[in-house]
N, C-alpha and C positions, 0 to 999 in steps of 0.2 A: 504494500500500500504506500500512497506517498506523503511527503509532509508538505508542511506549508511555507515558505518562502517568505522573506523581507518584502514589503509591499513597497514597488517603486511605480512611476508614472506608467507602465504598459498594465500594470495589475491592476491601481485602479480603475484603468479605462476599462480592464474583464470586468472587471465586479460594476460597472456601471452596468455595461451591455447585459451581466447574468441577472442584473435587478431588477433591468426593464424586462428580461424575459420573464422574470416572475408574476409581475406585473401583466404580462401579456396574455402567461398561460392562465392566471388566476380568474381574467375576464373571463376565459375561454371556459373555464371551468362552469361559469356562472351561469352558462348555454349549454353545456356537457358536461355536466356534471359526473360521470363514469366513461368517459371517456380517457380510454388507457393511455392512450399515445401524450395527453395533457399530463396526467398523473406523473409518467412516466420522466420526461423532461421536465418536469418542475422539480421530482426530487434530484433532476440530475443536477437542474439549475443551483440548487440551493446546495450538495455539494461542491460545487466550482467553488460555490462563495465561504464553503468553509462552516456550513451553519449543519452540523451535519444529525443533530436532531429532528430537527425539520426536513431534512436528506431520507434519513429513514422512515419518518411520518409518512411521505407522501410516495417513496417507493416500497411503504405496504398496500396503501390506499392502491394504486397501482394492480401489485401481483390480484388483488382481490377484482378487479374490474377488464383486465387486458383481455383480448379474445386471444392473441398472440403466445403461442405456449412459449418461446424462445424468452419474449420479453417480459413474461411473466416472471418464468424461472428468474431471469438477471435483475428482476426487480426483487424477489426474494433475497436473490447473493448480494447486491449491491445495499438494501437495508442491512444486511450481516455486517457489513465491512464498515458501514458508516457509525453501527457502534461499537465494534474494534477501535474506529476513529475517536470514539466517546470513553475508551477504558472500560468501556459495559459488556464484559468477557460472559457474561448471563443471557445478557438479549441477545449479544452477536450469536454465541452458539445457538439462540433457539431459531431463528431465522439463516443462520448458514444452512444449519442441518435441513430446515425445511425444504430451503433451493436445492438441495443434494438428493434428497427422499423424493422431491418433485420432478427431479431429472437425472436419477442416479448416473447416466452417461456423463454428467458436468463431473468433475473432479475438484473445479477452483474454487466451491464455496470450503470442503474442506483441508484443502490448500490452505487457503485465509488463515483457516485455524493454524494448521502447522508452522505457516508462519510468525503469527502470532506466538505461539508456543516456542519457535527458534529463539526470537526474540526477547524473552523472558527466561530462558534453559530450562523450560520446564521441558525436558526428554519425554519422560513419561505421559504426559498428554500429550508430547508431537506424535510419541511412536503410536497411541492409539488412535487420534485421528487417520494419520497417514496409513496406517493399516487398514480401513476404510474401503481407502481404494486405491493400495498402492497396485490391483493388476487386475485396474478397468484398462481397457485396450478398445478405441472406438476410433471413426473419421473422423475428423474434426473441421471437413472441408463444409460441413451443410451448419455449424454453429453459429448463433450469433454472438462475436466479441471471444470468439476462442484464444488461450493463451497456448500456443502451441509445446514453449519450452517447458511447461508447466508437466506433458504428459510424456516429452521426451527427456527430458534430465532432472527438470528442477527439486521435484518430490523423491526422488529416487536420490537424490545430493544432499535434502536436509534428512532423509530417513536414515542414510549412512553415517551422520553427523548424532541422531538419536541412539542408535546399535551400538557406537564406539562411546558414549557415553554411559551406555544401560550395558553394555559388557556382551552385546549379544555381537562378535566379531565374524561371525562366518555369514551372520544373514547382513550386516551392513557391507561386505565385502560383495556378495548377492547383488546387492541395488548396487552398486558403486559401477562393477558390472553392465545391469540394464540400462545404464544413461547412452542417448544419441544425440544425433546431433547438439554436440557441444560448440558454445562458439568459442574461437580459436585463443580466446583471451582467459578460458577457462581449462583449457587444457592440460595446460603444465600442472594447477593445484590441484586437478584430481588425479591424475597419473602421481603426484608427490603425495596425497594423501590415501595413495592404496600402501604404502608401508607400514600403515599403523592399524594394516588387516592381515598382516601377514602371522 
């Protein structure tokens, strides 16, 4: 997930433009009121601007009204992450896991989690997240907003990072293993941190 940045004059001229969208879509709302597509870009609207209470409020309002299964699901995952944004490690999981349960082929809402969990050393809730789904194996050419490196290395690099933590060395050597397509700036650290699988 990403942080938030020193506000200079190109920022606030975003946060001008994401205000009046809110402004725009809120009209829109007032005529369509269950209209996903409105719901949907308003909570995206109000993450851009960093309000991310309000982020999650309206991409629940969302997953509950879209006809759209894709942008339903991302409206679930996208509330998850917006209160990982908030520290609210309770609400995010109960709406990541829902985006997951709602399209078990997605992987990233419990991704989220493990990153989360990287982030904090909590090993043991990474490795049980990521076991989850560390060997869903799907296309990802028909998804909307796919992370690709996510199903080819990324999950498979922190769960390696959880195993050599939790002492479990033959299965983090396992995923270390199933990573592809790595980009070339990441190659050397996992070829040097298969040593400490041996």
């Amino acid at each position: 997930y990403w942080k938030e940045t020193h506000e200079g004059a190109r920022n606030k001229d975003l946060k001008k433009k994401y205000r009046k969208d809110v402004d725009v879509l809120m009209k829109g709302l007032e005529e369509s009121p269950n209209n996903g597509r409105y719901l949907y870009y308003l909570g995206q609207s109000y993450q851009c601007l960093g309000e991310h209470e309000n982020a999650a409020k309206w991409f629940i309002e969302c997953s509950k009204h879209s006809t759209w299964y894709e942008e339903a699901y991302h409206a679930l995952y996208m509330a998850g992450v917006n209160y990982l944004h908030l520290n609210d490690l309770e609400n995010a999981k109960i709406w990541l896991i829902r985006a997951w349960r709602y399209n078990p082929q997605r992987i990233d809402p419990m991704f989220a989690l493990v990153e989360y969990h990287y982030s904090k050393k909590n090993y043991v809730e990474l490795y049980i997240a990521g076991k989850q789904v560390i060997d869903v194996q799907v296309d990802t050419r028909d998804m909307l907003f796919p992370r690709q490196d996510i199903y080819d290395w990324k999950l498979f690099d922190l769960m390696s990072v959880a195993c050599y933590n939790l002492g479990l060395i033959d299965e983090g050597k396992k995923y270390i293993m199933r990573m592809k397509n790595l980009p070339k700036y990441e190659i050397e650290r996992v070829q040097s941190n298969l040593k400490y699988f041996e």
